[in-house]
The first five atom37 places (N, CA, C, CB, O) and aatype in JSON, in Angstrom:
{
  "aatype": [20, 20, 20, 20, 20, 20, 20, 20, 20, 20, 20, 20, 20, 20, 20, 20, 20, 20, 20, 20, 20, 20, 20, 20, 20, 20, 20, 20, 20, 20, 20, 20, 20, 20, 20, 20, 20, 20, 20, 20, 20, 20, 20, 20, 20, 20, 20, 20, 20, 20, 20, 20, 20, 20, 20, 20, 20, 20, 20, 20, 20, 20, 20, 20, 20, 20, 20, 20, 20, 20, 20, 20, 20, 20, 20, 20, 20, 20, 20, 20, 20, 20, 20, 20, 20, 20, 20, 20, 20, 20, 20, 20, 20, 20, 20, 20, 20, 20, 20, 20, 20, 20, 20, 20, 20, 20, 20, 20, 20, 20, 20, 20, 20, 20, 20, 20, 20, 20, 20, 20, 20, 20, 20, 20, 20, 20, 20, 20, 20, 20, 20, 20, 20, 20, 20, 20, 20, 20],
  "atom_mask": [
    [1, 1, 1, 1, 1],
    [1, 1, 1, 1, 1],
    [1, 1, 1, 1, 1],
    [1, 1, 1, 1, 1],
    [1, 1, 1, 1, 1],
    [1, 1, 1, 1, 1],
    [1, 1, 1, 1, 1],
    [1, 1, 1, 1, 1],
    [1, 1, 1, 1, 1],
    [1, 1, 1, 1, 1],
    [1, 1, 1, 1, 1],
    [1, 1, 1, 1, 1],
    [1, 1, 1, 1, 1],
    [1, 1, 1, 1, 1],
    [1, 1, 1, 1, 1],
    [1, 1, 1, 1, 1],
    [1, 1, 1, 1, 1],
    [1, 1, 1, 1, 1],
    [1, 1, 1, 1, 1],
    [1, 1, 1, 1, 1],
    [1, 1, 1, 1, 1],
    [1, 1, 1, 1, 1],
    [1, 1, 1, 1, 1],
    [1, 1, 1, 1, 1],
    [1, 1, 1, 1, 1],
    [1, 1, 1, 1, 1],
    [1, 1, 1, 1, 1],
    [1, 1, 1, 1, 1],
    [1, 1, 1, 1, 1],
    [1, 1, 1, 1, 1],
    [1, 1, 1, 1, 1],
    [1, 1, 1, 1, 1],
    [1, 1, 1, 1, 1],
    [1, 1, 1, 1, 1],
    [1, 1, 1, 1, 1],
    [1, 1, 1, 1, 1],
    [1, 1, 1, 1, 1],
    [1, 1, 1, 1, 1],
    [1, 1, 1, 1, 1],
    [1, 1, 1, 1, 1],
    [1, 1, 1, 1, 1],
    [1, 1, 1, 1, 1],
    [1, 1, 1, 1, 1],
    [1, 1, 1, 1, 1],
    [1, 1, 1, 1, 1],
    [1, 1, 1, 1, 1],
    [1, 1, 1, 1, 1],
    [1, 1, 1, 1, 1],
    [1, 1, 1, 1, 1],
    [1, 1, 1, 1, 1],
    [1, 1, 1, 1, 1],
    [1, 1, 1, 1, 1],
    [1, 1, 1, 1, 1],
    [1, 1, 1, 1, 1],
    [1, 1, 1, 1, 1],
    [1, 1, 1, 1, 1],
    [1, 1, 1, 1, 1],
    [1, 1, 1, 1, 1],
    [1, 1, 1, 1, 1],
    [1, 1, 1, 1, 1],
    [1, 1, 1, 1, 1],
    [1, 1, 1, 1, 1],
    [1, 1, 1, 1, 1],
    [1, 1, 1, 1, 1],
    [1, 1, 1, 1, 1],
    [1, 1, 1, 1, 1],
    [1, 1, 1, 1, 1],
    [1, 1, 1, 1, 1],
    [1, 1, 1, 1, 1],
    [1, 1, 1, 1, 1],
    [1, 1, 1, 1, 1],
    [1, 1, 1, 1, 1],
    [1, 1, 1, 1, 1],
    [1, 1, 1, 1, 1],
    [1, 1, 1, 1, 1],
    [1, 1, 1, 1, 1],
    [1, 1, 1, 1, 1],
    [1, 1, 1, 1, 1],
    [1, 1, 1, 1, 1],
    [1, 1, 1, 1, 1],
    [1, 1, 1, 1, 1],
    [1, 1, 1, 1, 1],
    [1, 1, 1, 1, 1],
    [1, 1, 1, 1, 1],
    [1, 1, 1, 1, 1],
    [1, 1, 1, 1, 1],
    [1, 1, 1, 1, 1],
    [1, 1, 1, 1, 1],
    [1, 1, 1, 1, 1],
    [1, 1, 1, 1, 1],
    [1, 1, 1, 1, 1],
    [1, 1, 1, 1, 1],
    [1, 1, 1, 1, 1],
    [1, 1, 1, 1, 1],
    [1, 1, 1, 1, 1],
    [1, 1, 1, 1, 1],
    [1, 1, 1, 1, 1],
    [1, 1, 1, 1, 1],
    [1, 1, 1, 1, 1],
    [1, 1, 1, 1, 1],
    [1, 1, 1, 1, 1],
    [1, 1, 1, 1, 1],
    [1, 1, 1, 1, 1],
    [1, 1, 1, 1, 1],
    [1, 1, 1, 1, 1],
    [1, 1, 1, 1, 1],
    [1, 1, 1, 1, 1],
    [1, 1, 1, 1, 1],
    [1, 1, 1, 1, 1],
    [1, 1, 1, 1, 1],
    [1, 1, 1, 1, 1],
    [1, 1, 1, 1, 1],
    [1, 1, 1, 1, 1],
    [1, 1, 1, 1, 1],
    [1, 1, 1, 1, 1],
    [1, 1, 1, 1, 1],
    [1, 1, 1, 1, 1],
    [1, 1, 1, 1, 1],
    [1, 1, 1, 1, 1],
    [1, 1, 1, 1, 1],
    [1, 1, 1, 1, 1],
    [1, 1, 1, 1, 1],
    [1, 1, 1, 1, 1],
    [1, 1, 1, 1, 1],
    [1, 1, 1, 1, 1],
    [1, 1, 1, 1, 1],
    [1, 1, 1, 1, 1],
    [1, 1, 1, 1, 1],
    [1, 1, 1, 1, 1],
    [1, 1, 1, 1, 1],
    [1, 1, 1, 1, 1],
    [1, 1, 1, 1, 1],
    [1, 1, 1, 1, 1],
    [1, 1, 1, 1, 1],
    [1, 1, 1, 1, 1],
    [1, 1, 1, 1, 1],
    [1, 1, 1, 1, 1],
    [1, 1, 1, 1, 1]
  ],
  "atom_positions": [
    [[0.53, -15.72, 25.5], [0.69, -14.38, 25.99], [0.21, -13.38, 24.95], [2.15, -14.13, 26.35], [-0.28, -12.33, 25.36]],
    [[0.3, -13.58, 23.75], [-0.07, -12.83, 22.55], [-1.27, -12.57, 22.99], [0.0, -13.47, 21.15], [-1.63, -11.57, 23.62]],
    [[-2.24, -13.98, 22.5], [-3.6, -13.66, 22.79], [-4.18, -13.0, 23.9], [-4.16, -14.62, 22.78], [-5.27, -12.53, 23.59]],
    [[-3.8, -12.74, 25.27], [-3.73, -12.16, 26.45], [-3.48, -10.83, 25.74], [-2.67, -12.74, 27.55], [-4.54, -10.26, 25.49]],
    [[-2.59, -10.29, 25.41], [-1.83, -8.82, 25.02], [-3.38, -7.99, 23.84], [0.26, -9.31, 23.74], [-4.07, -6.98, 23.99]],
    [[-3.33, -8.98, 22.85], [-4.54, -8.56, 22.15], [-5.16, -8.45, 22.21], [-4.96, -8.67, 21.64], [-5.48, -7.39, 21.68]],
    [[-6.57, -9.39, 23.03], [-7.71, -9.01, 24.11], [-7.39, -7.55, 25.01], [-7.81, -10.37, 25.27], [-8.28, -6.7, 25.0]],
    [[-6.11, -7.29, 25.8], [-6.36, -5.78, 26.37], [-6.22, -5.19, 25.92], [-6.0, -5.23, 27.14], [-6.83, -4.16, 26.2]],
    [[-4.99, -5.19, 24.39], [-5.02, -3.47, 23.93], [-6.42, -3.17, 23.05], [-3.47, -3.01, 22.75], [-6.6, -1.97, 22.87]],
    [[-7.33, -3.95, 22.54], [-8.29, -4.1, 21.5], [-9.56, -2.95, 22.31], [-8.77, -6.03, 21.22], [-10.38, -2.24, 21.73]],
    [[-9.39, -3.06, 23.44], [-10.25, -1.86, 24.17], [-9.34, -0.49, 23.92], [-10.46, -2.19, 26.05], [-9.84, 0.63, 23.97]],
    [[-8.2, -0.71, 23.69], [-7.79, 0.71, 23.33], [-8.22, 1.37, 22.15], [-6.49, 0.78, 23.26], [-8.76, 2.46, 21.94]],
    [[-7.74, 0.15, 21.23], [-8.11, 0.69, 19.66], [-9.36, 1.01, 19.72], [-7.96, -0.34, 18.41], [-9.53, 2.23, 19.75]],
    [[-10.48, 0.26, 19.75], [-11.49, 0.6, 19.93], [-12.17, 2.15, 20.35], [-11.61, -0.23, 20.57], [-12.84, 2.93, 19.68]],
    [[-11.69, 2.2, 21.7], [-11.91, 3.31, 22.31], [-11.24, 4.74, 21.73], [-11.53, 3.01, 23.6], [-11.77, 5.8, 22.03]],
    [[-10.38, 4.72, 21.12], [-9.82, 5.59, 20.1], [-9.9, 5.98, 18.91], [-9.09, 5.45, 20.01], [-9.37, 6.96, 18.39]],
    [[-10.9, 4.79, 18.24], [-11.18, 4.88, 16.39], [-12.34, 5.24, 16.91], [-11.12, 3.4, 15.05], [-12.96, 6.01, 16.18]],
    [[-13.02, 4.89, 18.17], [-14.7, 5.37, 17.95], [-14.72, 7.12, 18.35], [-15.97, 4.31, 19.32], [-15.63, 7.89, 18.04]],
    [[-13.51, 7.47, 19.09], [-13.18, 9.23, 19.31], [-12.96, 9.64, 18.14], [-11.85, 9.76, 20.22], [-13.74, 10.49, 17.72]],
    [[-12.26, 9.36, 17.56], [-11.75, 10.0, 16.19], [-13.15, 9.98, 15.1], [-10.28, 8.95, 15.49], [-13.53, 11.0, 14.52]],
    [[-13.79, 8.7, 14.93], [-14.59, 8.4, 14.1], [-16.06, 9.19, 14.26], [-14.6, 7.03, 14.16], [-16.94, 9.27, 13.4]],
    [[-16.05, 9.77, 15.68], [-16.95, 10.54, 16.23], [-16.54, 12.41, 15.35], [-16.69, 10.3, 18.18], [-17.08, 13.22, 14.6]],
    [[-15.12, 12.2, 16.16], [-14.93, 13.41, 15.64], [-15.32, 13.99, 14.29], [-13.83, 13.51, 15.73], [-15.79, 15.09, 14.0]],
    [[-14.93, 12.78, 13.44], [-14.78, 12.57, 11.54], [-16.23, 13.29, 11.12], [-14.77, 10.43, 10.8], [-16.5, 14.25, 10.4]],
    [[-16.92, 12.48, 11.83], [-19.17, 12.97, 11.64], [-18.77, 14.23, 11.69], [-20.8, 12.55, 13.28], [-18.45, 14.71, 10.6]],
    [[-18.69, 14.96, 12.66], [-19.11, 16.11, 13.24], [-18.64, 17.22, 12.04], [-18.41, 16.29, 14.81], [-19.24, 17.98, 11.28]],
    [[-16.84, 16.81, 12.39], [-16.45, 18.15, 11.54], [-16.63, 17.77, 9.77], [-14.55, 18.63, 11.97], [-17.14, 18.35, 8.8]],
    [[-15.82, 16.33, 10.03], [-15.59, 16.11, 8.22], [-14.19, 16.22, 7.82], [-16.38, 17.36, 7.21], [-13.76, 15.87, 6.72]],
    [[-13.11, 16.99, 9.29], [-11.7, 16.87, 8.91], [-11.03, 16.22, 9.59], [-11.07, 17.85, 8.81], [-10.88, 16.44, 10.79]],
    [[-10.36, 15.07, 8.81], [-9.68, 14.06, 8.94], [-8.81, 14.2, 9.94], [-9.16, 13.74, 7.9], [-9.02, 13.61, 11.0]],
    [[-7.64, 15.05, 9.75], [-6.84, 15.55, 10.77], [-7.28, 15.98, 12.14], [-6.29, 16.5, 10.28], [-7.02, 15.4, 13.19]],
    [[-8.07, 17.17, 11.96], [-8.63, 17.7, 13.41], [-9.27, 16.35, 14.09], [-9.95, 19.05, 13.23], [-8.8, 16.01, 15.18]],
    [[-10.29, 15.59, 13.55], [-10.68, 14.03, 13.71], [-9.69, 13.72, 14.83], [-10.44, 12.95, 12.22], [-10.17, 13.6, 15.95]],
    [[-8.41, 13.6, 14.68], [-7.39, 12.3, 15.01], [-6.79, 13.34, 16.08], [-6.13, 11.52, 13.55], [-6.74, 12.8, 17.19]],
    [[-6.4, 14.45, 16.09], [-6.06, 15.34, 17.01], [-7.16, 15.57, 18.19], [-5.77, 16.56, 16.27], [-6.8, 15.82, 19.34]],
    [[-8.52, 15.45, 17.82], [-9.36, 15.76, 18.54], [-10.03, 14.3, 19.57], [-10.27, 16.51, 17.57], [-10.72, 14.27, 20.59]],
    [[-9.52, 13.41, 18.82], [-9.64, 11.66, 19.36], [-8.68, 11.53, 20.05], [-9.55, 10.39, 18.3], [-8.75, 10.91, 21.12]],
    [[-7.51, 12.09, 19.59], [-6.26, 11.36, 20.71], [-6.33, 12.19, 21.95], [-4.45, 11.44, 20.11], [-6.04, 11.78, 23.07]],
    [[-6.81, 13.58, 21.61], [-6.77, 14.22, 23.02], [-7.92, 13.82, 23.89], [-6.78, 15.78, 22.93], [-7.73, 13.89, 25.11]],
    [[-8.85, 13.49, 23.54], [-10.18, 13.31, 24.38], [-9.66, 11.77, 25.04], [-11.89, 13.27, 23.24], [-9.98, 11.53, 26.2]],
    [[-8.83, 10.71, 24.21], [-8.54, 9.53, 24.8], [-7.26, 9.41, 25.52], [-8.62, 8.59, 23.89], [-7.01, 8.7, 26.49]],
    [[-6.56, 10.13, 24.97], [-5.05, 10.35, 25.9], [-4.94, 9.83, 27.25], [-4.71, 11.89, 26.16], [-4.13, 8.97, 27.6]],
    [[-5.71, 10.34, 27.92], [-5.24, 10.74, 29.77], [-5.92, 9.34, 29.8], [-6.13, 12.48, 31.03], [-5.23, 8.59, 30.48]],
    [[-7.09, 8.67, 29.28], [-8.1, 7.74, 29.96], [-7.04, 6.1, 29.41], [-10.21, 7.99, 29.1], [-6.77, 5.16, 30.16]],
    [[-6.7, 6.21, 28.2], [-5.89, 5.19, 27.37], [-4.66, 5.24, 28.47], [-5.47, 5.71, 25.54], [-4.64, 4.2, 29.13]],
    [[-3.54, 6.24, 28.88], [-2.66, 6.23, 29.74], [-3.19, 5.51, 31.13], [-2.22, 7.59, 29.84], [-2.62, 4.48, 31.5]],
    [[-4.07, 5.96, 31.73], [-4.64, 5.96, 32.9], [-4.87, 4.25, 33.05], [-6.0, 7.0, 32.93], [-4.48, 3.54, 33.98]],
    [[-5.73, 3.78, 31.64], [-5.84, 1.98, 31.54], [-4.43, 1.25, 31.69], [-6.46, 1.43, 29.87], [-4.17, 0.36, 32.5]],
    [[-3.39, 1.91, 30.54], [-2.17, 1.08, 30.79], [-1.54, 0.62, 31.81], [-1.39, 1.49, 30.4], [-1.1, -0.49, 32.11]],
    [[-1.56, 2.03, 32.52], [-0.65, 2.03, 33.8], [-1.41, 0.98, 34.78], [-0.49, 3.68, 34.55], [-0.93, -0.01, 35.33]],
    [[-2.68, 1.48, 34.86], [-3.06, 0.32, 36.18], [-2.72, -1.32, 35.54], [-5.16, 0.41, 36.67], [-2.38, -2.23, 36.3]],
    [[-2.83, -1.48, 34.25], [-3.0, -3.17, 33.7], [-0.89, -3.19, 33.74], [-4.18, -3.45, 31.3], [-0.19, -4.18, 33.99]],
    [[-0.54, -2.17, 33.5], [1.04, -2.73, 34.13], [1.24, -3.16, 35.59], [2.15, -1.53, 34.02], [1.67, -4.21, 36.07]],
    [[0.8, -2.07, 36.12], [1.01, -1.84, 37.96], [0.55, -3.51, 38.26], [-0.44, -0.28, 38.99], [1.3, -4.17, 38.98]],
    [[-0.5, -4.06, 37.79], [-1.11, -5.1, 37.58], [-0.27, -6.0, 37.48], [-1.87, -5.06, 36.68], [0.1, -6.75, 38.38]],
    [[0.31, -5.98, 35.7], [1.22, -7.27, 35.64], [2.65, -7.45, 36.71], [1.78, -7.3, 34.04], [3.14, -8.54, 37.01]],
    [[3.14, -6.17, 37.16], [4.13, -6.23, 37.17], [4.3, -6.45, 39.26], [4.66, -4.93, 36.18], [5.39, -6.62, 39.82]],
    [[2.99, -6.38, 39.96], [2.17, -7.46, 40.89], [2.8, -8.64, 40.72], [0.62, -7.69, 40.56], [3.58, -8.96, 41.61]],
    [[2.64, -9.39, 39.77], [3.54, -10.98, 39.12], [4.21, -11.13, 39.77], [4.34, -11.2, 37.88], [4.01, -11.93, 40.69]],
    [[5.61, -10.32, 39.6], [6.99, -10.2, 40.35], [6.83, -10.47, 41.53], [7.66, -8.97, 40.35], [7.8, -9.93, 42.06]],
    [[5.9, -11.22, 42.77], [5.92, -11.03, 44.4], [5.29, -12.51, 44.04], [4.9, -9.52, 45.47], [4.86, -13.23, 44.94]],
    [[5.27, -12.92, 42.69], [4.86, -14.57, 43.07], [6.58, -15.43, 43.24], [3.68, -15.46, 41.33], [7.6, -14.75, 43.1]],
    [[6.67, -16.84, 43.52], [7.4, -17.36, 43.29], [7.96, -18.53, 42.53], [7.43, -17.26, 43.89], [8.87, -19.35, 42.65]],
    [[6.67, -18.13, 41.44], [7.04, -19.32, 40.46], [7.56, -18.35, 39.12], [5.47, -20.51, 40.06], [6.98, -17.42, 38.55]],
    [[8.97, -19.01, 38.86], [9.46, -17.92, 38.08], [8.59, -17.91, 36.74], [11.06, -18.1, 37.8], [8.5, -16.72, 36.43]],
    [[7.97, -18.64, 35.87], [6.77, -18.41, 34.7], [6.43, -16.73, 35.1], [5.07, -19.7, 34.94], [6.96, -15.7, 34.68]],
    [[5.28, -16.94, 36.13], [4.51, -16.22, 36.41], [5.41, -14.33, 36.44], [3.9, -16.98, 37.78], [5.14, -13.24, 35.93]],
    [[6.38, -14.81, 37.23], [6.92, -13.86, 37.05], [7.58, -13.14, 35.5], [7.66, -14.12, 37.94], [7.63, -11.97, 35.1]],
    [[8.11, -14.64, 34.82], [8.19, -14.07, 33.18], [6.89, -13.42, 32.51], [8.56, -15.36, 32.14], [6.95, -12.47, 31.74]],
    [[5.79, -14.0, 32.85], [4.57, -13.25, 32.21], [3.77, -11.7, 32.52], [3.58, -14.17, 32.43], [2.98, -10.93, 31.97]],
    [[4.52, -11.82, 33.71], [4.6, -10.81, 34.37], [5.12, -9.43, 33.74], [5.26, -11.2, 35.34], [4.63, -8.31, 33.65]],
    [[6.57, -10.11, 33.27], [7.36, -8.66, 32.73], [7.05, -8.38, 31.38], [9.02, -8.7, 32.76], [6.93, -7.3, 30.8]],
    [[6.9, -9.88, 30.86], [6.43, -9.39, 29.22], [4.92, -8.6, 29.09], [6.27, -10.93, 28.13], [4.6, -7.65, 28.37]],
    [[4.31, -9.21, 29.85], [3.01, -8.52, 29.59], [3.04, -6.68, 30.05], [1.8, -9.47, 30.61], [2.41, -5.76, 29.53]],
    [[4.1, -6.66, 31.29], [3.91, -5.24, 31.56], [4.5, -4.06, 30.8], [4.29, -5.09, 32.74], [4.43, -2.84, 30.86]],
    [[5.38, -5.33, 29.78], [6.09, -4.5, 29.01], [5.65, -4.36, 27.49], [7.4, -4.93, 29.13], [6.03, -3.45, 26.75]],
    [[4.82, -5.38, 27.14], [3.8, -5.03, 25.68], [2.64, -4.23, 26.03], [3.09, -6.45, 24.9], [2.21, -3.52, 25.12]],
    [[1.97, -4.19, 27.26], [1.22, -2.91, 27.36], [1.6, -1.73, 27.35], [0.66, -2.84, 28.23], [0.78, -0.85, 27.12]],
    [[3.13, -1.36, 27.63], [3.68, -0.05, 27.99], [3.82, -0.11, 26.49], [5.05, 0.23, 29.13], [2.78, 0.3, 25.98]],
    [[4.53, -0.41, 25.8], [4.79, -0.67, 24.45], [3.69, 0.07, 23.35], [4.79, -2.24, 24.34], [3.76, 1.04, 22.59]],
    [[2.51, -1.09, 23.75], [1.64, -0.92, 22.76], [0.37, 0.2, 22.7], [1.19, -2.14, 22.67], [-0.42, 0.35, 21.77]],
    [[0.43, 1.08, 24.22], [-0.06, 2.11, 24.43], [0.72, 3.09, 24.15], [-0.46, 2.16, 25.44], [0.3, 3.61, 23.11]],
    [[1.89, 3.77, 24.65], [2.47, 4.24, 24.29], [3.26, 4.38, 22.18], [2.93, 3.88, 25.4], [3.06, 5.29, 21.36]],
    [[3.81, 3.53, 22.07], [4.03, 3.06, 20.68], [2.96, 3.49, 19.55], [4.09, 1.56, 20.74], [2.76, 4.37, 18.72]],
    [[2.39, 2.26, 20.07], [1.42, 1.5, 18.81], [0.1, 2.68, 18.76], [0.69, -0.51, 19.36], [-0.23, 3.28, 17.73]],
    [[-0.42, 2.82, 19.83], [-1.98, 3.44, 20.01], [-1.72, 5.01, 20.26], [-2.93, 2.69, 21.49], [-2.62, 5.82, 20.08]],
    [[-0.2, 5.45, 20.75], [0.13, 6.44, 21.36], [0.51, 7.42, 19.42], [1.57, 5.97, 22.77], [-0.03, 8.41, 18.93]],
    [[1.4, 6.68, 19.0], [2.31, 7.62, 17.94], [1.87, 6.87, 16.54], [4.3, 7.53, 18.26], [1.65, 7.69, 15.64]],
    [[1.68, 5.4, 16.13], [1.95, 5.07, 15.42], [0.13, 4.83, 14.48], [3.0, 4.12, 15.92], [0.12, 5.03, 13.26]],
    [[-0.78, 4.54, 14.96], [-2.26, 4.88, 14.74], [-2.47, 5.86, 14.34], [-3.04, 4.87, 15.63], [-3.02, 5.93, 13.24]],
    [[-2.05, 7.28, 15.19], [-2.52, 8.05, 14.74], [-1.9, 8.93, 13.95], [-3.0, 8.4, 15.44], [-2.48, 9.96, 13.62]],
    [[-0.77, 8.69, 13.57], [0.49, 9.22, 12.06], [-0.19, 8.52, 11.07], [2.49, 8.58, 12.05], [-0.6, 9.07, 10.06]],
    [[-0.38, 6.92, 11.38], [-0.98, 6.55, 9.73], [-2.44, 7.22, 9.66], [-1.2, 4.61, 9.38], [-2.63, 7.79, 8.59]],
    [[-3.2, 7.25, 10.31], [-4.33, 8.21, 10.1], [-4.39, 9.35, 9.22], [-4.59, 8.71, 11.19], [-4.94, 9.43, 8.13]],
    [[-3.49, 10.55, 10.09], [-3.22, 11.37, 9.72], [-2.58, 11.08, 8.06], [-2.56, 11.86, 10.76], [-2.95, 11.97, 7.29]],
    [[-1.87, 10.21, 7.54], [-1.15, 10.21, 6.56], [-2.19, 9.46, 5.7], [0.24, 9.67, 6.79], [-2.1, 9.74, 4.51]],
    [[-3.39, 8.34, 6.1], [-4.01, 8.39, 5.36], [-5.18, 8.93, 4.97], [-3.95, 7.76, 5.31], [-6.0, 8.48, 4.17]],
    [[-5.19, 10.03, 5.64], [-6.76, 11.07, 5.39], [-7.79, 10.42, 5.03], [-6.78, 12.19, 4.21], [-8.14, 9.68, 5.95]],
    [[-8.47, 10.33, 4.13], [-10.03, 10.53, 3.72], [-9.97, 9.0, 3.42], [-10.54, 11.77, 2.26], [-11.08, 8.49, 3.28]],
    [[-8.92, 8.17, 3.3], [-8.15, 7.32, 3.2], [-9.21, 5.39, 4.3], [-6.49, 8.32, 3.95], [-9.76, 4.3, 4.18]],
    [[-8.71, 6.5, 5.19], [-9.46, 5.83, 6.29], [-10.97, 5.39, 6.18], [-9.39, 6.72, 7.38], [-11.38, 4.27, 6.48]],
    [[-11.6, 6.25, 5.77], [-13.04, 6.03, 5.95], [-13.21, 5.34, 4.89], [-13.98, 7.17, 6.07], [-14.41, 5.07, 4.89]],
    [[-12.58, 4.74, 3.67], [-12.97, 4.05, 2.24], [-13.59, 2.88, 2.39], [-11.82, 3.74, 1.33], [-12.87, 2.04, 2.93]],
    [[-14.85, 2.43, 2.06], [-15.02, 1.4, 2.25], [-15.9, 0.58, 0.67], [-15.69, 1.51, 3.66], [-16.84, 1.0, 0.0]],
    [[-15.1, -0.65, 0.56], [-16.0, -0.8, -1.05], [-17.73, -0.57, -0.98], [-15.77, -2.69, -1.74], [-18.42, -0.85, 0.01]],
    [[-18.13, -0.12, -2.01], [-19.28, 0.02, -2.16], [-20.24, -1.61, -1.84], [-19.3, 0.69, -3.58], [-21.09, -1.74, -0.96]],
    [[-20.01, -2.17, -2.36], [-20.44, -3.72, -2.15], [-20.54, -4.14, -0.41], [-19.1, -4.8, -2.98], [-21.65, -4.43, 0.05]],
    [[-19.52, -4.15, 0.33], [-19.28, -4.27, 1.54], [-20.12, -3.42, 2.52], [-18.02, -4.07, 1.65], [-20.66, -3.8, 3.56]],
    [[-20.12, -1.93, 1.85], [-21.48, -0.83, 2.82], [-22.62, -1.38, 2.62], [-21.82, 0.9, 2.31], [-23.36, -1.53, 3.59]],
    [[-23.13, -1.91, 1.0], [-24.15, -2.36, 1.34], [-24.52, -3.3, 2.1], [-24.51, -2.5, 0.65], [-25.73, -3.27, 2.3]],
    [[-23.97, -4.15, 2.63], [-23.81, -6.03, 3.07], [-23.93, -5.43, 4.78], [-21.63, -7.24, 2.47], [-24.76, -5.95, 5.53]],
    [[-23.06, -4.36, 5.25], [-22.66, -4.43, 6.46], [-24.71, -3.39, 6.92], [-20.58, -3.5, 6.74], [-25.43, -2.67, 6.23]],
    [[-24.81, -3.84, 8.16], [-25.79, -2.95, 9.18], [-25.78, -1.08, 8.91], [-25.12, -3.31, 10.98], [-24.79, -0.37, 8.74]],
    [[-26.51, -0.86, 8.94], [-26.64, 0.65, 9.74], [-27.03, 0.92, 11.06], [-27.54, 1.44, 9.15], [-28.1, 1.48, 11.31]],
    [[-25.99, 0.45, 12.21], [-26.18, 0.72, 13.56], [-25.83, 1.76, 14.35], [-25.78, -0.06, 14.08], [-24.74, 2.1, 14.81]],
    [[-27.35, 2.4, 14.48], [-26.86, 3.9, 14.94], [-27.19, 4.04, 17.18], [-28.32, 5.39, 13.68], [-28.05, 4.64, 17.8]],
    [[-26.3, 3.37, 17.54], [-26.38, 2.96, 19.15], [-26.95, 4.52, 19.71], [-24.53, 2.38, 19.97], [-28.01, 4.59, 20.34]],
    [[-25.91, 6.04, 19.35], [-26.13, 7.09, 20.22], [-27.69, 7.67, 19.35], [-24.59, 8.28, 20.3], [-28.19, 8.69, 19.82]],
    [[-28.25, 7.15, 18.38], [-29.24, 7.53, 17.88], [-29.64, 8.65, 17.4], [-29.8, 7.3, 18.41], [-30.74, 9.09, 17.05]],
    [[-28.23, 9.19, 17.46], [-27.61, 10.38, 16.29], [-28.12, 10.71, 15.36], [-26.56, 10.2, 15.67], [-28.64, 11.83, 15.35]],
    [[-28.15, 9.96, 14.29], [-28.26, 9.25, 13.01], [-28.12, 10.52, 11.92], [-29.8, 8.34, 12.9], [-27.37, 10.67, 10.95]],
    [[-29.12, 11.3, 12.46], [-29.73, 12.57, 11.79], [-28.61, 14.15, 11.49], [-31.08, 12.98, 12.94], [-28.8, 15.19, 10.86]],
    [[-27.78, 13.78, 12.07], [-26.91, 14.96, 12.65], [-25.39, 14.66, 12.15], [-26.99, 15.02, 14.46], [-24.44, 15.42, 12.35]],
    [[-25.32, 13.28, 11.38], [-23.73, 12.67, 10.82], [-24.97, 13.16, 8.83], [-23.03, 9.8, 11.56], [-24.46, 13.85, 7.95]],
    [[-26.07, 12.74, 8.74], [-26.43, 12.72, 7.26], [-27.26, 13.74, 7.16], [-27.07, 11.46, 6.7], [-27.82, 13.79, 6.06]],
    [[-27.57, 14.69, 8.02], [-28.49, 15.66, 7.86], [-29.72, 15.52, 7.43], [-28.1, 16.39, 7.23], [-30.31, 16.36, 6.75]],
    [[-30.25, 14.28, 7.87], [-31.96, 14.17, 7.49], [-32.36, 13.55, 9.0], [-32.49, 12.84, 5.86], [-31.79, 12.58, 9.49]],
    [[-33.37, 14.25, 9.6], [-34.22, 14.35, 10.8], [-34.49, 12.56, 10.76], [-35.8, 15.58, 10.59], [-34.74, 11.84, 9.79]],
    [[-34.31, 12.15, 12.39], [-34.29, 10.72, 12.56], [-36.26, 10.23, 12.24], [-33.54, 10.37, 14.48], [-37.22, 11.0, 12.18]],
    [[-36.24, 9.19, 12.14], [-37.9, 9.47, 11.83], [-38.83, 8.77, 13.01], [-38.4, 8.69, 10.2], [-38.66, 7.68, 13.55]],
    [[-40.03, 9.92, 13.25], [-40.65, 9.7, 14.59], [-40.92, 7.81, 14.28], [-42.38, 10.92, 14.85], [-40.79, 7.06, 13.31]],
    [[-41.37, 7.64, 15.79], [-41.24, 6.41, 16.19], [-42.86, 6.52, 16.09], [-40.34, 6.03, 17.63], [-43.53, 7.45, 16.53]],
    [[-43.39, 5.27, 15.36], [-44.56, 5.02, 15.32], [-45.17, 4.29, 16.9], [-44.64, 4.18, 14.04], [-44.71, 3.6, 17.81]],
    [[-46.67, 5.02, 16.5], [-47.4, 5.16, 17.77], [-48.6, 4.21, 17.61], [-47.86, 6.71, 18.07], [-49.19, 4.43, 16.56]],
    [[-49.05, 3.37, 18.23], [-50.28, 2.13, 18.59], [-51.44, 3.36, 18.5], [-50.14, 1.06, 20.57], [-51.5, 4.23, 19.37]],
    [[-52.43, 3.32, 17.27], [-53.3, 3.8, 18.07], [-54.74, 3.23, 18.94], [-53.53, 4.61, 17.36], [-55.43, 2.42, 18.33]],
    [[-55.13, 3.58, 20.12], [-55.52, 3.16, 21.02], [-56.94, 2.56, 20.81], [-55.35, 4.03, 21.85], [-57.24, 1.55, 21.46]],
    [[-57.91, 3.17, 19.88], [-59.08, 2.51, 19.26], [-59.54, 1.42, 18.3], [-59.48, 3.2, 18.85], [-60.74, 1.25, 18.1]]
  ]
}
């Protein structure tokens, strides 16, 4: 059941460090960051829970009592861990660890990719993305 629970909330986290982490580029303040992530994910993060409860808690109309135990636990670590975990408790340590968050060893930045998906790139480091080379035709 764990592993079940962790696979769905992991779209939350996700979907919430990449709001905030969006935010972080833009302005540069940590706080506004996490205020400005939780509100943009709020309604959509609520909106996931509830249907994946409404979901588990479906279970309850089977008649094998398991199903029905997996039923309540699961509807009740999603309420939990949206509310709780992704709702209050993410984004206090955030907030509490400011600039904190973004640290990453120097050794490890170098090792890891520079994957820029929205192709941004230019607008988080302030140097113009560079034109895309062209075939020429002769």
């Amino acid at each position: 059941m764990f592993a079940v629970l962790f696979g769905l909330s992991m779209d939350y986290e996700v979907f919430l460090l990449s709001a905030v982490r969006e935010a972080y580029l833009r302005d540069g303040d940590n706080r506004r960051a996490v205020i400005s992530g939780l509100a943009r994910t709020g309604r959509i993060i609520t909106s996931a829970a509830l249907i994946m409860v409404s979901v588990f808690l479906s279970y309850l109309l089977s008649q094998d009592p398991v199903v029905k135990m997996f039923g309540i636990g699961l509807a009740t670590a999603v309420a939990l861990d949206a509310t709780i975990v992704r709702g209050i408790l993410v984004p206090a340590t955030m907030v509490l660890l400011g600039r904190g968050n973004w640290w990453l060893p120097g050794w490890l930045d170098r090792l890891l990719p520079r994957i820029d998906i929205e192709g941004d790139s230019h607008q988080e480091t302030g140097h113009q993305a560079p034109e895309p080379a062209t075939a020429d035709a002769s």
